[in-house]
NUTOR-172923 format. One line per field, with one value per residue (C-alpha): residue number from 1; chain; x, y, z. Coordinates in Angstrom, 3 decimals. Each point is the difference from the previous one (the first is absolute). Example, Ala and Ser with C-alpha at 12.3 -4.5 7.8 and 13.67 -1.06 7.14 Angstrom:
REM NUTOR-172923
i	1 | 2
ch	A | A
xx	12.300 | 1.370
yy	-4.500 | 3.440
zz	7.800 | -0.660
END
This chain:
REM NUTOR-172923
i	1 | 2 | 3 | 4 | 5 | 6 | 7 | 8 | 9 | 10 | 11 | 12 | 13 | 14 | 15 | 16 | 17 | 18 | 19 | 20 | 21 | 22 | 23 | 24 | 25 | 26 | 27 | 28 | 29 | 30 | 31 | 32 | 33 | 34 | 35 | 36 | 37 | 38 | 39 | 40 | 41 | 42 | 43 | 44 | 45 | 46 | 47 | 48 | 49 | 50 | 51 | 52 | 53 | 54 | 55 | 56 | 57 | 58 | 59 | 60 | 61 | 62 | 63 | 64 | 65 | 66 | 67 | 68 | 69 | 70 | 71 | 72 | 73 | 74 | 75 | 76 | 77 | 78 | 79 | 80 | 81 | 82 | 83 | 84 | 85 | 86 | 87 | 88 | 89 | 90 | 91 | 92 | 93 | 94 | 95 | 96 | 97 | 98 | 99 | 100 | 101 | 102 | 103 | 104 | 105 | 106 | 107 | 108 | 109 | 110 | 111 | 112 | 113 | 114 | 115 | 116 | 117 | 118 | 119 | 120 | 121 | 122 | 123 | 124 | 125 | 126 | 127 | 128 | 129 | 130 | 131 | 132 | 133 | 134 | 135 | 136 | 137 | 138 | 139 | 140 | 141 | 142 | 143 | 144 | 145 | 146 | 147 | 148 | 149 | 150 | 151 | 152 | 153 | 154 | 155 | 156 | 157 | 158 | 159 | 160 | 161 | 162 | 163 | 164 | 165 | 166 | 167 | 168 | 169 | 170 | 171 | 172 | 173 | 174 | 175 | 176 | 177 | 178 | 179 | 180 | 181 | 182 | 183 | 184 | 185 | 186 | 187 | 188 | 189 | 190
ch	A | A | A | A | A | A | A | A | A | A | A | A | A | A | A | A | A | A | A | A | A | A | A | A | A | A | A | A | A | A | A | A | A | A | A | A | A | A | A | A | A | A | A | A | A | A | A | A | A | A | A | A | A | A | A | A | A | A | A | A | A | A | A | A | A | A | A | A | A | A | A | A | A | A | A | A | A | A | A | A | A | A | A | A | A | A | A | A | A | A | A | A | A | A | A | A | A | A | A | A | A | A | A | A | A | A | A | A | A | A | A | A | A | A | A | A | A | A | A | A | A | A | A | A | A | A | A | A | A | A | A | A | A | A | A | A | A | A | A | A | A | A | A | A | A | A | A | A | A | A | A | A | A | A | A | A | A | A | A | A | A | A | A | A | A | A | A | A | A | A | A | A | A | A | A | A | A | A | A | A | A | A | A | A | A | A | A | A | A | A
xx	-8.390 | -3.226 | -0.559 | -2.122 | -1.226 | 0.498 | 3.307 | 3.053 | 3.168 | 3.355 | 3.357 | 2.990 | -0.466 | -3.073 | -2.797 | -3.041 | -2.336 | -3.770 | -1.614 | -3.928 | -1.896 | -0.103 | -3.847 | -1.553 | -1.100 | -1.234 | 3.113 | 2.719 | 0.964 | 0.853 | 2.666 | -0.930 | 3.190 | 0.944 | 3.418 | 2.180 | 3.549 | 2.525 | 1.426 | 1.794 | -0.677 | -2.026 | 0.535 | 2.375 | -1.313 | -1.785 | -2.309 | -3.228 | -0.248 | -3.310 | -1.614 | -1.796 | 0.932 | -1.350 | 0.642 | -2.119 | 1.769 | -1.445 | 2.631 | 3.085 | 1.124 | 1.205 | 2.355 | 0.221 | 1.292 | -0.990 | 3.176 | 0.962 | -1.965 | 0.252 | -1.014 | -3.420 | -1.671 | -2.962 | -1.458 | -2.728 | -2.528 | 1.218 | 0.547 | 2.594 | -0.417 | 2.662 | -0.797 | 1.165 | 3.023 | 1.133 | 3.017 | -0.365 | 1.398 | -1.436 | 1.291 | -0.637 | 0.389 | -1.049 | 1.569 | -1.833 | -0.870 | -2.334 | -3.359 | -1.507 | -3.428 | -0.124 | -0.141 | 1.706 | -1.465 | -0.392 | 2.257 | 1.588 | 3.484 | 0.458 | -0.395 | 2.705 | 2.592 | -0.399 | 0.022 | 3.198 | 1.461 | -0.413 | 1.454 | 3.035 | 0.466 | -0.048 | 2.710 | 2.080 | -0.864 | -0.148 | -2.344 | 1.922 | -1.512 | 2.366 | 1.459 | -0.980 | -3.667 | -0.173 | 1.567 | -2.574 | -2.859 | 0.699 | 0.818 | -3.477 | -1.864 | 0.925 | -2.974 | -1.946 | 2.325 | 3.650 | 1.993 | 0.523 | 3.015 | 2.257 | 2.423 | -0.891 | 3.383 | -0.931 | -3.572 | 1.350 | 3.331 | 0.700 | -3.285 | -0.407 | 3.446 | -0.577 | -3.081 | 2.158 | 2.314 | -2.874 | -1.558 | 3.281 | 0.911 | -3.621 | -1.218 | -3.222 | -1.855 | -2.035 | -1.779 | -1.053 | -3.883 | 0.681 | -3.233 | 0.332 | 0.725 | -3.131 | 1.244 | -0.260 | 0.747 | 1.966 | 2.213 | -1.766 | -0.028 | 3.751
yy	-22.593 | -0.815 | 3.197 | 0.235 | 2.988 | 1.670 | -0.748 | 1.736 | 1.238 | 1.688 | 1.496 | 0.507 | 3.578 | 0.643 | -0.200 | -2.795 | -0.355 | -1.934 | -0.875 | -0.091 | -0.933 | -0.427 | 2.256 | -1.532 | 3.090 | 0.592 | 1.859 | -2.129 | -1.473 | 2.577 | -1.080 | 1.225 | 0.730 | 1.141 | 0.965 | 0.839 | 2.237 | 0.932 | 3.486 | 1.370 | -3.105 | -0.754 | -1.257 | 1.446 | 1.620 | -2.341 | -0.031 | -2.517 | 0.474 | -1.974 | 1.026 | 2.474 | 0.408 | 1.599 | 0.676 | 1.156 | 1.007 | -1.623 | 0.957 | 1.982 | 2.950 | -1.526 | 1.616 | -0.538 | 1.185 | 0.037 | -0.192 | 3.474 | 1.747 | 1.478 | -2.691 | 0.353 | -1.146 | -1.459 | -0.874 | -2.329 | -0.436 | 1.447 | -2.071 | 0.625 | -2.168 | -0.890 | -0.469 | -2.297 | 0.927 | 2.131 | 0.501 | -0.176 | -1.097 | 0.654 | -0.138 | 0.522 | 3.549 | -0.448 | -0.997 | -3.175 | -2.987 | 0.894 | -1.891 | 0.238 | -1.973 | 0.152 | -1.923 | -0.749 | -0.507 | -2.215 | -2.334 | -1.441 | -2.188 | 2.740 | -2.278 | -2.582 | 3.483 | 1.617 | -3.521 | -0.914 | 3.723 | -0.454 | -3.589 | 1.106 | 3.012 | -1.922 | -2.215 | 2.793 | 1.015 | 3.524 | 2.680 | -1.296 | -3.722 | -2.782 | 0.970 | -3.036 | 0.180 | 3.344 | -0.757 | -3.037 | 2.674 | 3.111 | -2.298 | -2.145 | 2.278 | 3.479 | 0.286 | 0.562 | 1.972 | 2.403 | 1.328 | 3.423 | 1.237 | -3.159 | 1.776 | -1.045 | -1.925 | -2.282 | -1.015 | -0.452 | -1.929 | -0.880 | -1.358 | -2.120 | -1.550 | -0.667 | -1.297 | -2.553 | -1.079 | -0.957 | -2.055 | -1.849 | -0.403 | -1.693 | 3.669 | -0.341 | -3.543 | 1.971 | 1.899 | -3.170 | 0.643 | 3.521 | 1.429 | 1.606 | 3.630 | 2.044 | 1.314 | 3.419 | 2.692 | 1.871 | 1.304 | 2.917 | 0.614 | 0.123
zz	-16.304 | 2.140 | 2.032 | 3.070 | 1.782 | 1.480 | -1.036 | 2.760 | -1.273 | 1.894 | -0.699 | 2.226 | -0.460 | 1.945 | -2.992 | 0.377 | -2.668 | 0.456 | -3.345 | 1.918 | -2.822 | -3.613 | -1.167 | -3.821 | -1.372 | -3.205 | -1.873 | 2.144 | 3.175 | 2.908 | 2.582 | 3.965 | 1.505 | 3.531 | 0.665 | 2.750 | 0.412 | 1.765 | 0.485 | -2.820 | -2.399 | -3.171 | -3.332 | -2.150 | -3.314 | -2.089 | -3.084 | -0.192 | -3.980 | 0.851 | 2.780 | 2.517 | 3.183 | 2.823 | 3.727 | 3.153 | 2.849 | 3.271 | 2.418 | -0.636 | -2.786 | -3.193 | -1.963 | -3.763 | -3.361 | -3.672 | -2.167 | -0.362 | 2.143 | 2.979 | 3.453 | 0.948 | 3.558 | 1.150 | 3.480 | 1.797 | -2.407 | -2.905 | -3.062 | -2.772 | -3.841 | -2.180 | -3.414 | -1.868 | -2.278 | 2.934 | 1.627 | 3.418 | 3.426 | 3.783 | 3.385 | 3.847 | 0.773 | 3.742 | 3.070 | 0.556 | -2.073 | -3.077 | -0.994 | -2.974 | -1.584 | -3.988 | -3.240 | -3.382 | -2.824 | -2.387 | 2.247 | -2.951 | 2.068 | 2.141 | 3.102 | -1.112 | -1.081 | 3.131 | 2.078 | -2.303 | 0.532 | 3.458 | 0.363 | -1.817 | 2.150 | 2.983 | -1.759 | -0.035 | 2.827 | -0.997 | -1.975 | -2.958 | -1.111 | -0.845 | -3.656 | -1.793 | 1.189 | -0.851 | -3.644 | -0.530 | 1.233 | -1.452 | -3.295 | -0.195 | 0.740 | -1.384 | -1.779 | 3.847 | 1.560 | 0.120 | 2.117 | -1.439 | 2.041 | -1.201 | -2.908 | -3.386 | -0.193 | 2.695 | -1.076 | -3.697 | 0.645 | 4.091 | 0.586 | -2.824 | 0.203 | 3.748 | -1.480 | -2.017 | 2.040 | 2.809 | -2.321 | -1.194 | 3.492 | 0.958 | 2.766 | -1.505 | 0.975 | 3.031 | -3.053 | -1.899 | 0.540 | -0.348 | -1.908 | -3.509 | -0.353 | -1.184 | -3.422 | -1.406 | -2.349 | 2.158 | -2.814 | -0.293 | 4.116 | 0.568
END
């Protein structure tokens, strides 16, 4: 997948996403993103087994959480970092649409997850993305990321027989040139 950037993605559920620029640095590449929300919305809590993340608030009060702990705010010009391994999920707190400048890094296939994420959401048309996509994502590449709020039961047995069945009945051809999950030990994580 030939990405340019800045590279412009959207969901139905009021989140857009700019990749600016991919950085060379010495220990890794870092991913500039700028993102944009609506009231009350965010992603739900996820894990980047792989990656840093952090945010800046431009405009707007972001609200966000660090699995089992208590929500936390920031305003204009504050920045929050997610570590990764961390549990984490954010969300506009304020009354009007929140902007936010930050990076990710190393940027590993973050841009093609979220862009895929985001395509299946809008699919669904809801906060939920289409269950096959989600089964081929959270399957290929659960070495990058989790969804720690989905029950055990699910991630072990619904979402790889989903998984299964969308590749017998032929879901899967838009993620032919799909990149290769980054592979890791994360064993001793979860």
């Amino acid at each position: 997948m030939n990405i340019f950037y800045p590279h412009k993605i959207q969901n139905c559920i009021g989140e857009t996403l700019i990749f600016k620029e991919l950085v060379a640095e010495p220990d890794g590449e870092r991913l500039l993103v700028e993102n944009y929300v609506v009231p009350g919305k965010g992603p739900v809590m996820h894990t980047h087994w792989l990656q840093d993340e952090s945010l800046t608030v431009i405009k707007g009060r972001l609200g966000y959480e660090i699995k089992g702990e208590p929500a936390k705010y920031v305003g204009e010009g504050e920045t929050v970092v997610f570590t990764k391994g961390t549990p984490h999920r954010f969300w506009n707190d304020g009354e009007d649409v929140l902007h936010c400048k930050g990076w990710i890094k190393p940027a590993n296939t973050i841009v093609f997850f979220l862009s895929s994420i985001y395509a299946a959401q809008n699919k669904s048309g809801s906060e939920r993305p289409e269950k096959f996509d989600a089964a081929y994502l959270m399957t290929r590449y659960s070495s990058e990321y989790d969804l720690p709020e989905i029950p055990v039961f699910v991630k072990k047995a619904i979402i790889p027989i989903t998984y299964r069945v969308g590749k017998l009945l032929g879901k899967y051809s838009h993620f032919k040139n799909a990149p290769k999950p980054i592979r890791s030990d994360i064993s001793t994580i979860i």
